[in-house]
N, CA and C atoms as an extended XYZ file, in Angstrom:
477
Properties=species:S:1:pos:R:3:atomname:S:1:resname:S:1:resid:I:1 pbc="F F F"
N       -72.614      -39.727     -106.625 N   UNK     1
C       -72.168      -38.472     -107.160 CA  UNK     1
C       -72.486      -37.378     -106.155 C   UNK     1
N       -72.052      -36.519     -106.133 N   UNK     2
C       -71.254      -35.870     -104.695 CA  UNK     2
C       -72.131      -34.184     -105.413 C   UNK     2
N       -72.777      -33.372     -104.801 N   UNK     3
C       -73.116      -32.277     -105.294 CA  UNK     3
C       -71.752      -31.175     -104.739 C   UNK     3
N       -71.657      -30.254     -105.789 N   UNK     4
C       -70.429      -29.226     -105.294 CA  UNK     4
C       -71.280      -28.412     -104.084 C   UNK     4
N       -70.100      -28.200     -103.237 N   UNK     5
C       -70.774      -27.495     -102.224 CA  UNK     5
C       -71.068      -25.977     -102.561 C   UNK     5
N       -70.069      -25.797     -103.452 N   UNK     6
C       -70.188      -24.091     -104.481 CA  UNK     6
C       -71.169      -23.739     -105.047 C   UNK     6
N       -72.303      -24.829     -105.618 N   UNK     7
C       -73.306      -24.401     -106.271 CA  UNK     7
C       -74.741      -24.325     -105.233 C   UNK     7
N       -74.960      -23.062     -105.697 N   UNK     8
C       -76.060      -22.625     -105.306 CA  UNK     8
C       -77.498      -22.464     -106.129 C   UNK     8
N       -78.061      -23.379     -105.493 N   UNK     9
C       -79.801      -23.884     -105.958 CA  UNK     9
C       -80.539      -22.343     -105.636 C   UNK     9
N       -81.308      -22.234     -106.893 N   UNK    10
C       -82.194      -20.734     -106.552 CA  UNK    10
C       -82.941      -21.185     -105.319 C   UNK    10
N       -83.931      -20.331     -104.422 N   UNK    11
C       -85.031      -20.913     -104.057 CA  UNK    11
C       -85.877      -20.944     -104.898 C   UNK    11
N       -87.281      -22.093     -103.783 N   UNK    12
C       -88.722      -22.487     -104.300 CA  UNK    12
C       -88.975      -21.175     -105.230 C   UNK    12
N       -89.347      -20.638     -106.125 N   UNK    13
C       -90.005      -19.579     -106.733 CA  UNK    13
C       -91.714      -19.821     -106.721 C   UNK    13
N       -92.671      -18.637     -106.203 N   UNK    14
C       -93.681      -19.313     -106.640 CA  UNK    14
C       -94.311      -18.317     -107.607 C   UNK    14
N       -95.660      -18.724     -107.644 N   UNK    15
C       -96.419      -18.250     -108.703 CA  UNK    15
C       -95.925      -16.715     -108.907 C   UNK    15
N       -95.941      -16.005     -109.863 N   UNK    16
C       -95.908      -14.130     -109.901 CA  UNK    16
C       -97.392      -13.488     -110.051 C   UNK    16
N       -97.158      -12.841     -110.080 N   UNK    17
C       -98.360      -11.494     -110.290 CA  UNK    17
C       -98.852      -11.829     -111.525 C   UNK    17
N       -98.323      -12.316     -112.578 N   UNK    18
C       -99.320      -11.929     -113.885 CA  UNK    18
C       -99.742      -13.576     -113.839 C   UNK    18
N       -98.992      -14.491     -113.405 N   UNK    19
C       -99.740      -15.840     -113.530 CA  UNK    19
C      -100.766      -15.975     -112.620 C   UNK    19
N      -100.642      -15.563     -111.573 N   UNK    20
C      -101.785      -15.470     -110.498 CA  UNK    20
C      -103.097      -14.234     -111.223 C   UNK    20
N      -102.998      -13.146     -111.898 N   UNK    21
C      -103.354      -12.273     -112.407 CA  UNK    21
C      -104.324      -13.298     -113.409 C   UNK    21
N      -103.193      -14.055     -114.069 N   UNK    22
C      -104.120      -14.978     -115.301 CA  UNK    22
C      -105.076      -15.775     -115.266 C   UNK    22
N      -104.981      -16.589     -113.962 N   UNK    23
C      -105.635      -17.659     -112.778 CA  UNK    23
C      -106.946      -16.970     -112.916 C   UNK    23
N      -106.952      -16.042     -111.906 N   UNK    24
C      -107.997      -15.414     -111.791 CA  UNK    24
C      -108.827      -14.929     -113.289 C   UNK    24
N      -108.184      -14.116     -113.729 N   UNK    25
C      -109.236      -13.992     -115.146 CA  UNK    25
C      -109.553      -14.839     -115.636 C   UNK    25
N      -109.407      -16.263     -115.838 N   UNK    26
C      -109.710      -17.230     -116.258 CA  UNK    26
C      -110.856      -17.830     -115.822 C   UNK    26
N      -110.822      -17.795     -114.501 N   UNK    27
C      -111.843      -18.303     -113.339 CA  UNK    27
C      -113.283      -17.435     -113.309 C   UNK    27
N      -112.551      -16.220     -112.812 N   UNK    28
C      -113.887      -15.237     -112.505 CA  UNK    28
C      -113.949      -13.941     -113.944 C   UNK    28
N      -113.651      -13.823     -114.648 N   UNK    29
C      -113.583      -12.565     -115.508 CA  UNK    29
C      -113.240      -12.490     -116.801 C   UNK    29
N      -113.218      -13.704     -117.634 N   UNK    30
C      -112.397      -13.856     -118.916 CA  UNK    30
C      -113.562      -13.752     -120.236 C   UNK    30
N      -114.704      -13.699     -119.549 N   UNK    31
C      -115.775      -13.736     -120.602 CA  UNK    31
C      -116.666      -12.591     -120.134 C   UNK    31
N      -117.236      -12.098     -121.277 N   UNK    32
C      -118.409      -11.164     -121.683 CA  UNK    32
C      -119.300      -11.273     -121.962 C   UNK    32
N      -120.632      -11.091     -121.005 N   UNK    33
C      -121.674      -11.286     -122.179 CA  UNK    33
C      -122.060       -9.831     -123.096 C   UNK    33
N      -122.177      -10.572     -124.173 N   UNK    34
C      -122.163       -9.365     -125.139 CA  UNK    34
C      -123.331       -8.210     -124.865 C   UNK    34
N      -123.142       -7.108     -124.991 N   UNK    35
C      -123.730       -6.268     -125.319 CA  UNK    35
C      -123.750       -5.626     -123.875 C   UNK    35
N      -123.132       -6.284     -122.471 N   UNK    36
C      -123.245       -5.775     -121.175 CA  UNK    36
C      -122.145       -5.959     -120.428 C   UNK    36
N      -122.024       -4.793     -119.652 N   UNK    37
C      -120.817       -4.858     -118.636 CA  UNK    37
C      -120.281       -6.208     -118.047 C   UNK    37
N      -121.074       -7.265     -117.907 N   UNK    38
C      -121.185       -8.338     -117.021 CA  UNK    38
C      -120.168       -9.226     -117.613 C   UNK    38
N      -119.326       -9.472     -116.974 N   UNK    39
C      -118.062      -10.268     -116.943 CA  UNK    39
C      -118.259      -11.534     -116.427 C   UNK    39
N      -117.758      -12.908     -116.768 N   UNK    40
C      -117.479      -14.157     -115.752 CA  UNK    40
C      -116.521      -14.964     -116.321 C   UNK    40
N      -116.230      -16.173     -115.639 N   UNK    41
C      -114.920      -16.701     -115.958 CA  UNK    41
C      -115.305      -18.416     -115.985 C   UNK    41
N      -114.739      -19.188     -115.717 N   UNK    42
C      -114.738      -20.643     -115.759 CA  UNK    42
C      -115.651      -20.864     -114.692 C   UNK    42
N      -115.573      -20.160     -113.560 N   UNK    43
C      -116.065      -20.833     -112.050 CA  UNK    43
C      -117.512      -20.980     -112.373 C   UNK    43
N      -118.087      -19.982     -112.666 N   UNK    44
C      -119.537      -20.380     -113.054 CA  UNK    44
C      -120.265      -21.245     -113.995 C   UNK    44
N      -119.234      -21.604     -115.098 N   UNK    45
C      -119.425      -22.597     -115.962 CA  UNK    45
C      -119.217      -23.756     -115.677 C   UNK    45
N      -118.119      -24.110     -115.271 N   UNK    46
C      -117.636      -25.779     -114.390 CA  UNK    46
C      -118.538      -25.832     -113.530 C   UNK    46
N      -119.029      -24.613     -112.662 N   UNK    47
C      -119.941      -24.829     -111.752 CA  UNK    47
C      -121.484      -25.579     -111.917 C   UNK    47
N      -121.375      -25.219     -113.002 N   UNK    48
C      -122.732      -25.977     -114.004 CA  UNK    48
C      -122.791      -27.670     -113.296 C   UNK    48
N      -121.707      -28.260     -113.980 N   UNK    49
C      -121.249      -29.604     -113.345 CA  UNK    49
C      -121.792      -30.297     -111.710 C   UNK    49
N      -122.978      -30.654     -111.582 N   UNK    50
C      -123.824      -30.654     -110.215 CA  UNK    50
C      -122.155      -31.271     -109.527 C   UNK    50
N      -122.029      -31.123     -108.118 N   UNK    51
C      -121.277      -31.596     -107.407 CA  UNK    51
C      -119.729      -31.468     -107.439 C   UNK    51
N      -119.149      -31.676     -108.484 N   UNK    52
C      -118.113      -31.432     -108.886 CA  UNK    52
C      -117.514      -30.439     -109.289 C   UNK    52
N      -118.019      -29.680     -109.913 N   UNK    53
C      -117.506      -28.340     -110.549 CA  UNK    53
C      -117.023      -27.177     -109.338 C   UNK    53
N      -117.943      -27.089     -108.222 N   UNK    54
C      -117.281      -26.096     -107.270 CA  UNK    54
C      -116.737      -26.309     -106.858 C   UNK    54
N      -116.204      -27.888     -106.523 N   UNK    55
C      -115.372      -28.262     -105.770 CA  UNK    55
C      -114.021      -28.213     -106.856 C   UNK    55
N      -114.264      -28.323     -107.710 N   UNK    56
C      -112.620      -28.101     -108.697 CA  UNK    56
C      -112.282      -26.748     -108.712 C   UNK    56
N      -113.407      -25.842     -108.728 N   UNK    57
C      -113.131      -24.647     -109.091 CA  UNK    57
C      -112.822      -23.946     -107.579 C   UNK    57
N      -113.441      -24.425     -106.521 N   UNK    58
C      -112.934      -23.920     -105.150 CA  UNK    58
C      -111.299      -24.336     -105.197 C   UNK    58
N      -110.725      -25.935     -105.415 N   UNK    59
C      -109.730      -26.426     -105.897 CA  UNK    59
C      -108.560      -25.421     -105.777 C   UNK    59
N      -109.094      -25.150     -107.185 N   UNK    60
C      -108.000      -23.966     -108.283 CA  UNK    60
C      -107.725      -22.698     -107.356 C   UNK    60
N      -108.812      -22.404     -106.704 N   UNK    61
C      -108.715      -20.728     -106.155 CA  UNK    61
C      -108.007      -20.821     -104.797 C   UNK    61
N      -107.408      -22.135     -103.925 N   UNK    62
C      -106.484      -22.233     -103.268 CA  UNK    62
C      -105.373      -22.113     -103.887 C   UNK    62
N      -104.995      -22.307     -105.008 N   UNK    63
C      -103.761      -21.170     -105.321 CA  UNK    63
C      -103.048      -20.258     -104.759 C   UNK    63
N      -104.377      -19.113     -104.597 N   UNK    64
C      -103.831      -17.841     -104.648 CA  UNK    64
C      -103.684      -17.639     -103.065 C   UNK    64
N      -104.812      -18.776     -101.825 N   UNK    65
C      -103.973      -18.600     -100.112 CA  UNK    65
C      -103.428      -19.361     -100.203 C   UNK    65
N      -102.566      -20.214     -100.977 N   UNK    66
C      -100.959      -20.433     -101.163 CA  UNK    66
C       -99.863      -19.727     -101.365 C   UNK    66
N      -100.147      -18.958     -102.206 N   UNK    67
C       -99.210      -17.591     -102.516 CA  UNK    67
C       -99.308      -16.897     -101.955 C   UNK    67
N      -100.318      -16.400     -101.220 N   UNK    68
C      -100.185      -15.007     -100.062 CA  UNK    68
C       -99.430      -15.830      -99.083 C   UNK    68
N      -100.118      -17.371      -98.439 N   UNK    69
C       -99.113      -17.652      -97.494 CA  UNK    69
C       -97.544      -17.598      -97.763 C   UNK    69
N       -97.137      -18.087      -99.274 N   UNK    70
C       -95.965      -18.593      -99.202 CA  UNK    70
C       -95.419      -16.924      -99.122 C   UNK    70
N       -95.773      -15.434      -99.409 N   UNK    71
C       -95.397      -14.542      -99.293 CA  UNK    71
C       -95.927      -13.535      -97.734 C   UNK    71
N       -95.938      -14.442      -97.147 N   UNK    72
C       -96.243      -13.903      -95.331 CA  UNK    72
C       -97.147      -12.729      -94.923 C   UNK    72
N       -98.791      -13.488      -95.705 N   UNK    73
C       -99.877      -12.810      -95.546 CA  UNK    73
C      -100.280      -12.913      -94.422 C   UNK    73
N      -100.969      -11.886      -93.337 N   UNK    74
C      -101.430      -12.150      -92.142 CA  UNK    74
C      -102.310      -13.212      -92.060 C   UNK    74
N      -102.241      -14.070      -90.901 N   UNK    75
C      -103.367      -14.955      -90.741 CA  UNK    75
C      -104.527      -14.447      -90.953 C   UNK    75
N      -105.037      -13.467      -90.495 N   UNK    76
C      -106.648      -12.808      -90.762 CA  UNK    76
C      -106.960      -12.535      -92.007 C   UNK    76
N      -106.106      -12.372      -92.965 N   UNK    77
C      -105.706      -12.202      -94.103 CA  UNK    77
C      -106.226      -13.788      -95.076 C   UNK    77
N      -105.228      -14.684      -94.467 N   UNK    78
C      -105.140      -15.808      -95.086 CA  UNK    78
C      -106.883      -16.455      -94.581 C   UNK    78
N      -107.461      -16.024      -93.693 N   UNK    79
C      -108.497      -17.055      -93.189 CA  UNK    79
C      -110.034      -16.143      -94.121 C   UNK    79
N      -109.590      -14.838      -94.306 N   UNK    80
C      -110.297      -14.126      -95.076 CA  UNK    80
C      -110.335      -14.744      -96.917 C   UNK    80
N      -109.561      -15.198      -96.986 N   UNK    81
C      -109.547      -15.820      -98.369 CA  UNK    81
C      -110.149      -16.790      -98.606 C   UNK    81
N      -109.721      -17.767      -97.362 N   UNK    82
C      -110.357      -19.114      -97.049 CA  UNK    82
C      -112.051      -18.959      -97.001 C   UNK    82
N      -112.586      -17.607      -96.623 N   UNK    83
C      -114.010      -17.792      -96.128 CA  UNK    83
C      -114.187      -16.911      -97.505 C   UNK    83
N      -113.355      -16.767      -98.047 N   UNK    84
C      -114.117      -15.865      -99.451 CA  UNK    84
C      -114.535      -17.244     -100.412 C   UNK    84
N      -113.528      -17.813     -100.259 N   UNK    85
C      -113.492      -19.087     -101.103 CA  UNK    85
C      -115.021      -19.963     -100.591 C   UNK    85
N      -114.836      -20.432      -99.226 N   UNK    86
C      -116.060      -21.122      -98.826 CA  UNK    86
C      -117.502      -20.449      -99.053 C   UNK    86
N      -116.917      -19.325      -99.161 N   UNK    87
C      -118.776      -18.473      -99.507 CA  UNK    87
C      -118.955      -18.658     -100.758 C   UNK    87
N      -117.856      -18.822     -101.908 N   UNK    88
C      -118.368      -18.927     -103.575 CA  UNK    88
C      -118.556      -20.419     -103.358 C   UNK    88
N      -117.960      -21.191     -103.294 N   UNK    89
C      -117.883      -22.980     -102.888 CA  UNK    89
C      -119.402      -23.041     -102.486 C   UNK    89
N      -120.227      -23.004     -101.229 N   UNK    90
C      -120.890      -23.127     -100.496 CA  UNK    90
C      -122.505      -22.513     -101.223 C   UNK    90
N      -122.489      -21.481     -101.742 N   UNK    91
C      -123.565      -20.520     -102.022 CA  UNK    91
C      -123.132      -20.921     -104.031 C   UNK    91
N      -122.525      -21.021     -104.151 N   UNK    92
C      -122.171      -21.474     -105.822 CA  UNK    92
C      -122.747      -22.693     -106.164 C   UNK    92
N      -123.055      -23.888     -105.116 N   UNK    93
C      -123.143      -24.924     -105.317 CA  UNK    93
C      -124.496      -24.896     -105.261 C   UNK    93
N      -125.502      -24.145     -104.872 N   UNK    94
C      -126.867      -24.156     -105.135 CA  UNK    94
C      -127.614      -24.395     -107.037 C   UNK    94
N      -128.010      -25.292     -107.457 N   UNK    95
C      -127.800      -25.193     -108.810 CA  UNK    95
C      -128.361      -23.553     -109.341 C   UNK    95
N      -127.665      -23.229     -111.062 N   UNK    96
C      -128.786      -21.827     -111.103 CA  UNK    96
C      -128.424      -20.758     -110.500 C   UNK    96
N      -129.040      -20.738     -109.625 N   UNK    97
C      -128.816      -19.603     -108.865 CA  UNK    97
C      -127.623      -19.517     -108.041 C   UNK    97
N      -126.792      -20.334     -107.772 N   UNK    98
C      -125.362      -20.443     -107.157 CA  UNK    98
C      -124.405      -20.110     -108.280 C   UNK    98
N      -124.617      -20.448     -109.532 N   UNK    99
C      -123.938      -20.114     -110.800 CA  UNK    99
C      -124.451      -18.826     -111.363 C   UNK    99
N      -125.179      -17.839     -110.772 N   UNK   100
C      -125.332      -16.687     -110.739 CA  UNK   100
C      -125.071      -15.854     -109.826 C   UNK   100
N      -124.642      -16.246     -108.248 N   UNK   101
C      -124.249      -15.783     -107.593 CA  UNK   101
C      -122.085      -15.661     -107.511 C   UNK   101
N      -121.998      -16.660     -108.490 N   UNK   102
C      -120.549      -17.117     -108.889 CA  UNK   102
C      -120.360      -16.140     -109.750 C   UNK   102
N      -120.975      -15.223     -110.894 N   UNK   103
C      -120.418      -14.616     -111.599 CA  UNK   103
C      -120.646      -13.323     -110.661 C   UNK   103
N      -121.808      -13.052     -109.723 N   UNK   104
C      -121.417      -12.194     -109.016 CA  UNK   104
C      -120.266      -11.493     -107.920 C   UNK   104
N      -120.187      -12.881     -106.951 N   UNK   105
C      -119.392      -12.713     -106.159 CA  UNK   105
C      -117.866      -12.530     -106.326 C   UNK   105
N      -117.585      -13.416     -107.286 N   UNK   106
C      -115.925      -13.157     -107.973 CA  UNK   106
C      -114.653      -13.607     -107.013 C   UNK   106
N      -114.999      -14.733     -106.209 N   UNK   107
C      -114.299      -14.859     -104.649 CA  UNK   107
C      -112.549      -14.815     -105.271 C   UNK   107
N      -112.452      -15.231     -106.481 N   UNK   108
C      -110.546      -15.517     -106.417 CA  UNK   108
C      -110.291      -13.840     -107.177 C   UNK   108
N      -110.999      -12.448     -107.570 N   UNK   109
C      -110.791      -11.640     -108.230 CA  UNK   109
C      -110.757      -10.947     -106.599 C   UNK   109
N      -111.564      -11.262     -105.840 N   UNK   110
C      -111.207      -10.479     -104.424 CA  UNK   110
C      -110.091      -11.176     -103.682 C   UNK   110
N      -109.737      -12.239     -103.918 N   UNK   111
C      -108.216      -12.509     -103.154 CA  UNK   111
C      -107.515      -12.122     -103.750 C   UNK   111
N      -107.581      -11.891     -104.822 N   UNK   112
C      -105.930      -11.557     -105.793 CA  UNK   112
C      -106.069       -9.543     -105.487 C   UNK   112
N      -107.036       -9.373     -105.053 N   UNK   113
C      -106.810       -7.905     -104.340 CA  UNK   113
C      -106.386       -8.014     -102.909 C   UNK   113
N      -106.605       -8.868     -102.488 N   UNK   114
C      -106.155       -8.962     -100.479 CA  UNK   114
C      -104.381       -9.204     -101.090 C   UNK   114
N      -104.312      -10.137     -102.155 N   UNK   115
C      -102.926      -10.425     -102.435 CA  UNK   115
C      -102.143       -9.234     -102.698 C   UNK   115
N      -102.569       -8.945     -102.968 N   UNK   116
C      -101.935       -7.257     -104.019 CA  UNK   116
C      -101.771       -6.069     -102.959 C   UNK   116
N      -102.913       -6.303     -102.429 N   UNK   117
C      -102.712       -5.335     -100.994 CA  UNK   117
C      -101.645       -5.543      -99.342 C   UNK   117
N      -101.362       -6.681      -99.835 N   UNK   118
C      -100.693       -7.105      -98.602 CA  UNK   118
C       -99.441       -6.767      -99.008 C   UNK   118
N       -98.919       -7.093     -100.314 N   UNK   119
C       -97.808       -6.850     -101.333 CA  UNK   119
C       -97.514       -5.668     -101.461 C   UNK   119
N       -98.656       -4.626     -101.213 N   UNK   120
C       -98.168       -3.247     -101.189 CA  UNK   120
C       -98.195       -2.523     -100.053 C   UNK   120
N       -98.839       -2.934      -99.240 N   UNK   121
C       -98.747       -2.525      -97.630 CA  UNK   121
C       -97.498       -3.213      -96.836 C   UNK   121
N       -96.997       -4.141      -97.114 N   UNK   122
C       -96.012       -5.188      -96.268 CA  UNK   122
C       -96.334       -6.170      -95.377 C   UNK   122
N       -97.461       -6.967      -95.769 N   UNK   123
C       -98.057       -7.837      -94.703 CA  UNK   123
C       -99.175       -7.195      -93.850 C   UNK   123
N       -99.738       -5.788      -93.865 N   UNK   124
C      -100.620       -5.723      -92.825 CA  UNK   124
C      -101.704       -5.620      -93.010 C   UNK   124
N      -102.186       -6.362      -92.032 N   UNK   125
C      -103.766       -6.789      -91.899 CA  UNK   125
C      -104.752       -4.982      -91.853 C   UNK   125
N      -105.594       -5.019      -92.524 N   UNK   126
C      -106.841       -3.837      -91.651 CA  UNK   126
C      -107.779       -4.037      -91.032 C   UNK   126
N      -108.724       -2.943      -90.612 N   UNK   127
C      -109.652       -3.424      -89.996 CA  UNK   127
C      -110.906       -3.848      -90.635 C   UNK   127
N      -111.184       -3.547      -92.398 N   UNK   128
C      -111.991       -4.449      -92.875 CA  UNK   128
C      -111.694       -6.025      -93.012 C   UNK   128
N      -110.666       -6.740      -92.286 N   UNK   129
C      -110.103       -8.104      -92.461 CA  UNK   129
C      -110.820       -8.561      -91.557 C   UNK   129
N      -110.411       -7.906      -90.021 N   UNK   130
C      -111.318       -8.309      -88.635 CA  UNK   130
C      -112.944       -8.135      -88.632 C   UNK   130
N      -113.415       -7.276      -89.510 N   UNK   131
C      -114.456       -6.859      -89.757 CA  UNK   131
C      -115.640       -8.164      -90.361 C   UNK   131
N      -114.647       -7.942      -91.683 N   UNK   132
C      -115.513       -9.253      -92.597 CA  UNK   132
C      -115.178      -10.827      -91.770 C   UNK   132
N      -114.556      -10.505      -90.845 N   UNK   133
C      -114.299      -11.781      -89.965 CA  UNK   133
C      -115.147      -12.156      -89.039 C   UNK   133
N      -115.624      -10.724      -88.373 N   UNK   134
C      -116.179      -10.491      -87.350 CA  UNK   134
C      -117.681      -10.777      -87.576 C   UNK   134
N      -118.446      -10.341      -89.146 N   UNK   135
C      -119.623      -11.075      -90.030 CA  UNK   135
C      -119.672      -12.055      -89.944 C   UNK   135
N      -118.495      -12.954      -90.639 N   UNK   136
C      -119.005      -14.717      -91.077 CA  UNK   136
C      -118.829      -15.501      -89.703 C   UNK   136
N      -118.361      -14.626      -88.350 N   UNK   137
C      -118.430      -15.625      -87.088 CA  UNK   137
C      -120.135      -15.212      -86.903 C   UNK   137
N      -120.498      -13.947      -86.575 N   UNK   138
C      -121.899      -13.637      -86.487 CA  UNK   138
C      -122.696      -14.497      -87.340 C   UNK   138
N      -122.370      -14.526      -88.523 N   UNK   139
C      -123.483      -15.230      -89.692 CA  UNK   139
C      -123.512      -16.602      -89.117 C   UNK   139
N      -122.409      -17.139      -89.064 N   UNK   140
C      -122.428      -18.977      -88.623 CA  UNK   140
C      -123.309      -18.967      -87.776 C   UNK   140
N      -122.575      -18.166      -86.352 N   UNK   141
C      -123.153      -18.630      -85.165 CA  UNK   141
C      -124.878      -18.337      -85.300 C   UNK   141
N      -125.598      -17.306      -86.212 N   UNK   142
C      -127.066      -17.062      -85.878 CA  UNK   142
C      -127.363      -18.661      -86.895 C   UNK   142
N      -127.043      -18.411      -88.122 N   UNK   143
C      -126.955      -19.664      -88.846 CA  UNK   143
C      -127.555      -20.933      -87.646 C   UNK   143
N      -126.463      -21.279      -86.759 N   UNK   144
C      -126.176      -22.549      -86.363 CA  UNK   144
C      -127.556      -22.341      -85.243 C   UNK   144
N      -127.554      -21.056      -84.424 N   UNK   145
C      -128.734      -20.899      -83.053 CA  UNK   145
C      -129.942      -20.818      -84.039 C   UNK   145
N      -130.185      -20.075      -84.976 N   UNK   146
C      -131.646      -19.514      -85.257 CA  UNK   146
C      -132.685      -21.150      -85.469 C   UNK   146
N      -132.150      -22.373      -85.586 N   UNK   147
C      -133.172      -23.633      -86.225 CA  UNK   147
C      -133.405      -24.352      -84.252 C   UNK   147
N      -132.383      -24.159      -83.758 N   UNK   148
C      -132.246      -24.224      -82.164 CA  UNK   148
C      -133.125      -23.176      -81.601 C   UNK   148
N      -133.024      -22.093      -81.772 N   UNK   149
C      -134.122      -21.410      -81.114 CA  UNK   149
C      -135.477      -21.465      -81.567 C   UNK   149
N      -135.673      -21.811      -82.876 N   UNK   150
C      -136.945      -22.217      -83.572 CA  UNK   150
C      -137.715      -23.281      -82.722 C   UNK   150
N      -136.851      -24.609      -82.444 N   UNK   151
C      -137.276      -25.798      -81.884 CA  UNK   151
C      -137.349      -25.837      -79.930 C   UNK   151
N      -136.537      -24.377      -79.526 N   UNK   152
C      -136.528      -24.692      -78.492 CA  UNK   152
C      -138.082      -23.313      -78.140 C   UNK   152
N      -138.293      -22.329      -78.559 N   UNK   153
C      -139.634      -22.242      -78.982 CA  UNK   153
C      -140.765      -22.915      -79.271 C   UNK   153
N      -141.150      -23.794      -80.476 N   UNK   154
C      -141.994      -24.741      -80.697 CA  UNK   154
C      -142.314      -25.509      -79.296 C   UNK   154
N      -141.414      -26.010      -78.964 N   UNK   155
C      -141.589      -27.111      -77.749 CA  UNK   155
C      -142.219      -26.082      -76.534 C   UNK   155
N      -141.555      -24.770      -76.279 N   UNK   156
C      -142.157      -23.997      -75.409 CA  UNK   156
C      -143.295      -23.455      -75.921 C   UNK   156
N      -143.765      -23.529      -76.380 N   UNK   157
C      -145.293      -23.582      -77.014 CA  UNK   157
C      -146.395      -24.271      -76.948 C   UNK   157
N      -146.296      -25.553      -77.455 N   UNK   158
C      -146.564      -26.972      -76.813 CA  UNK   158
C      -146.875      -27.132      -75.398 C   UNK   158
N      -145.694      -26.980      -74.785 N   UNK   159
C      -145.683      -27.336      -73.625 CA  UNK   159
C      -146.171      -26.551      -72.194 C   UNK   159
């Protein structure tokens, strides 16, 4: 069976604003604790779940650098999401206190603002993008030297 060449297939459609909007409240913001400002969502609760839970809930919050990509978010943009995500993932997964730093940090309620902002600017990157970029290379790299300079100390000590 032969498709008409006349008919025209919509494109891919992806997620919109209020489903991506919903995502997120669900995740980071859909609950109250009573009697206080303090908001949280699923991520900190699944997060409960030793091992598994951040990793589903990191999961879910690639969503939304799907949708900025599929709507032609700057790379600095898109890698800023990625490290928003790896900082709730990474620092969430501490038991306790990672599920308190999850209702703090809110990593998919701050992409769905990089989303929103790119959407209303037209794709362009700022300089808090290069900025907070310009941190998590600093943070790694002391991260990765500071246990290296510890040991290459010790030994010059010793020795």
């Amino acid at each position: 069976m032969a498709i008409a060449p006349d008919r025209v297939y919509p494109p891919r459609a992806g997620l919109g604003d209020a489903q991506l909007d919903f995502l997120v409240g669900l995740l980071d913001d859909r609950f109250r604790v009573p009697g206080t400002r303090i908001r949280f969502g699923l991520d900190p609760v699944i997060g409960l779940i030793p091992g598994l839970g951040d990793l589903l809930t990191g999961t879910a919050s690639f969503v939304l650098v799907f949708a900025a990509w599929q709507r032609g978010a700057p790379r600095v943009t898109l890698a800023r999401m990625v490290m928003n995500i790896g900082i709730d993932t990474v620092l969430g997964s501490v038991p306790i206190v990672g599920d308190i730093f999850d209702v703090a940090w809110k990593s998919n309620r701050r992409n769905y603002q990089l989303l929103t902002r790119i959407s209303e600017q037209h794709s362009r990157q700022t300089w808090r993008d290069w900025l907070f970029m310009l941190a998590i290379v600093v943070t790694a790299t002391a991260i990765v030297l500071a246990p290296i300079a510890l040991v290459v100390w010790l030994i010059h000590l010793r020795g």
